[in-house]
C-alpha positions as CSV (number, residue, x, y, z in Angstrom):
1,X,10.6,-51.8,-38.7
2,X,7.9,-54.7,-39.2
3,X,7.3,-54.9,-43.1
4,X,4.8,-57.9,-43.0
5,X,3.9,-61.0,-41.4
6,X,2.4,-63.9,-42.8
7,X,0.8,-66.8,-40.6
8,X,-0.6,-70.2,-40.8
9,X,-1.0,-73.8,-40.0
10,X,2.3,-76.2,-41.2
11,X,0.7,-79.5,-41.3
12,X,3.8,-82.5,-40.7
13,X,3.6,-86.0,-41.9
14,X,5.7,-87.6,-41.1
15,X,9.6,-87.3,-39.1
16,X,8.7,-83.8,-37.6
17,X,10.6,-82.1,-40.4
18,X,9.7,-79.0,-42.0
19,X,11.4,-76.8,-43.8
20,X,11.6,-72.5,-44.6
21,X,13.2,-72.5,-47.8
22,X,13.8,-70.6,-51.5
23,X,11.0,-71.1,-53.7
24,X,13.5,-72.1,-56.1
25,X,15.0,-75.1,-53.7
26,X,17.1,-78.2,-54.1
27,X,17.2,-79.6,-51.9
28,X,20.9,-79.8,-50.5
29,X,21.7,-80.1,-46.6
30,X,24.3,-78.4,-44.7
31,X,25.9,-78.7,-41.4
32,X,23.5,-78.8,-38.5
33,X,24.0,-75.4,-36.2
34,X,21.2,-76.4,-32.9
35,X,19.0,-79.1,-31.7
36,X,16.3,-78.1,-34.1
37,X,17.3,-75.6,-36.6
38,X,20.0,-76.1,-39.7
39,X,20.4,-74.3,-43.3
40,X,20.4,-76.5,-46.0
41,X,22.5,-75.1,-48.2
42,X,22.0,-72.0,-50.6
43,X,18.1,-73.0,-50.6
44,X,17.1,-72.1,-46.5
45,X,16.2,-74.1,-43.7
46,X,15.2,-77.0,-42.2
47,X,13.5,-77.0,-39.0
48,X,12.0,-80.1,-36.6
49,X,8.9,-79.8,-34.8
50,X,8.5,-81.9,-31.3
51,X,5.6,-83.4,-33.2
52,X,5.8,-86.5,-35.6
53,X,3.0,-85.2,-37.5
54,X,0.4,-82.9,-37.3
55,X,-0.4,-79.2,-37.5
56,X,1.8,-77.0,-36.2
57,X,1.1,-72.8,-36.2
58,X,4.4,-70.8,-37.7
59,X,4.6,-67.3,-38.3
60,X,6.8,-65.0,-40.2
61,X,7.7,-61.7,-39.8
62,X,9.9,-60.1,-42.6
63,X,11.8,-56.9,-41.3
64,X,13.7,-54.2,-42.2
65,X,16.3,-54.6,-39.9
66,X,17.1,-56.9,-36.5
67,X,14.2,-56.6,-34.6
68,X,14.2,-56.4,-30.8
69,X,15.1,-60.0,-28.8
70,X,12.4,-61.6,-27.1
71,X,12.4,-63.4,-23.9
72,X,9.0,-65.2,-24.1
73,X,10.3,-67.7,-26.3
74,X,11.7,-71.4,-24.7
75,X,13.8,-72.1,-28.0
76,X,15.9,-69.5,-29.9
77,X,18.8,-69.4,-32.3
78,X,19.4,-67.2,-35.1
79,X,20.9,-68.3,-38.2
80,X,22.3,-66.9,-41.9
81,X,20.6,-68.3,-44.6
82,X,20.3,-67.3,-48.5
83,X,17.4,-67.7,-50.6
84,X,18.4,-66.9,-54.3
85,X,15.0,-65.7,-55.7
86,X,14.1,-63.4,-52.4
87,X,11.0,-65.7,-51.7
88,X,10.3,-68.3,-49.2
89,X,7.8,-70.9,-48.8
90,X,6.9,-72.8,-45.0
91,X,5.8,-76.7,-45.6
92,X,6.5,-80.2,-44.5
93,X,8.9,-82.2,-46.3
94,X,6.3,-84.1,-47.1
95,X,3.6,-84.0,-49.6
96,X,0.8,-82.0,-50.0
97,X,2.9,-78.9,-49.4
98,X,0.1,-77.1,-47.6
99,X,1.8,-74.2,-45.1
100,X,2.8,-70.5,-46.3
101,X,3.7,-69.6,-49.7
102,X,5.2,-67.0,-51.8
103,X,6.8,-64.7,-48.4
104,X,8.7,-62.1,-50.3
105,X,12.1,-61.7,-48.2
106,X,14.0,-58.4,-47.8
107,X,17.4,-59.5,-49.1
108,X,18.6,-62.9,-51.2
109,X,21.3,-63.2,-47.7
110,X,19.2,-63.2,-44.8
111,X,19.3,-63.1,-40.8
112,X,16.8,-66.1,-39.3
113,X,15.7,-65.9,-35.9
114,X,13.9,-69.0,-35.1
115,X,12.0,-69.2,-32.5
116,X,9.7,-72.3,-30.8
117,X,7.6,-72.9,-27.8
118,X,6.2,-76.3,-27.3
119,X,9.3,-77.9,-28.5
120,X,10.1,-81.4,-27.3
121,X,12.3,-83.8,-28.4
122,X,12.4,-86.8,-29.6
123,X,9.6,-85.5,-32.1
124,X,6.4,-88.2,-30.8
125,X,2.9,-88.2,-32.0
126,X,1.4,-87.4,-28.5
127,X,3.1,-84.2,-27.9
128,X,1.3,-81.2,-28.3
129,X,1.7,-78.6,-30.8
130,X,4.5,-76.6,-31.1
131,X,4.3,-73.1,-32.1
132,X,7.0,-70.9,-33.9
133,X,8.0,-67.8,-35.1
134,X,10.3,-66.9,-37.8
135,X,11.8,-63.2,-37.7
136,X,13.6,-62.5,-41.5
137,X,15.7,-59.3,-42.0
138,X,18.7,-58.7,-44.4
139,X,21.8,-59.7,-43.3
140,X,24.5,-57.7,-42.0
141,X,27.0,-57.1,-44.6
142,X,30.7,-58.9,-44.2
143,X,33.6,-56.9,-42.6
144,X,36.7,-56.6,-45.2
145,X,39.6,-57.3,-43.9
């Protein structure tokens, strides 16, 4: 079940880099799991956009549970992340910080699908906007052994 979603503009300055992370984030950066997605640490994720800079349009959808796969989407892979205060911020690594804010998060241990359309690579500042959706539910808990 959908319990909310929360869109607007991410505006890159530089790199392509943005990140999805912990509003209480610092900072650290982890292995790199895809092309264009990686958790950085106990703090979220990092993300690049096919764009240097610029405004890209990201939305997030915080549910209840995995919601249903899509196939309308040309980039896709979901990740485990954790986010110790249950909130998450979208926003270039760059200053101003201008993107979403404050995105209360169903769990601290959370299932990411990220998904992108537009997506080119090397990021360049011709290509044109990428678009992306973030779907958010709790994670499924670990099998004992």
């Amino acid at each position: 079940m959908l319990r909310s979603t929360h869109s607007d503009v991410v505006r890159i300055e530089t790199g392509g880099r943005w990140l999805f992370v912990d509003s209480d984030a610092g900072g650290y950066e982890g292995p790199i799991e895809s092309t264009f997605a990686y958790v950085i640490g106990r703090d979220g994720l990092c993300l690049w956009s096919g764009r240097w800079n610029g405004d890209i349009s990201v939305t997030v959808e915080v549910h209840d549970g995995p919601p249903p796969t899509t196939v309308e989407w040309e980039k896709s892979v979901t990740l485990m992340a954790t986010f110790p205060t249950a909130v998450a911020s979208a926003f270039s690594v760059d200053w101003p910080r201008e993107g979403l804010h404050e995105i209360p998060l169903p769990a601290q241990r959370v299932a990411i699908r990220v998904l992108a359309n537009g997506w080119t690579s090397p990021p360049e500042t011709y290509n044109p906007a990428d678009c992306w959706l973030l779907q958010v539910w709790p994670a499924p808990k670990p099998h004992k052994s």
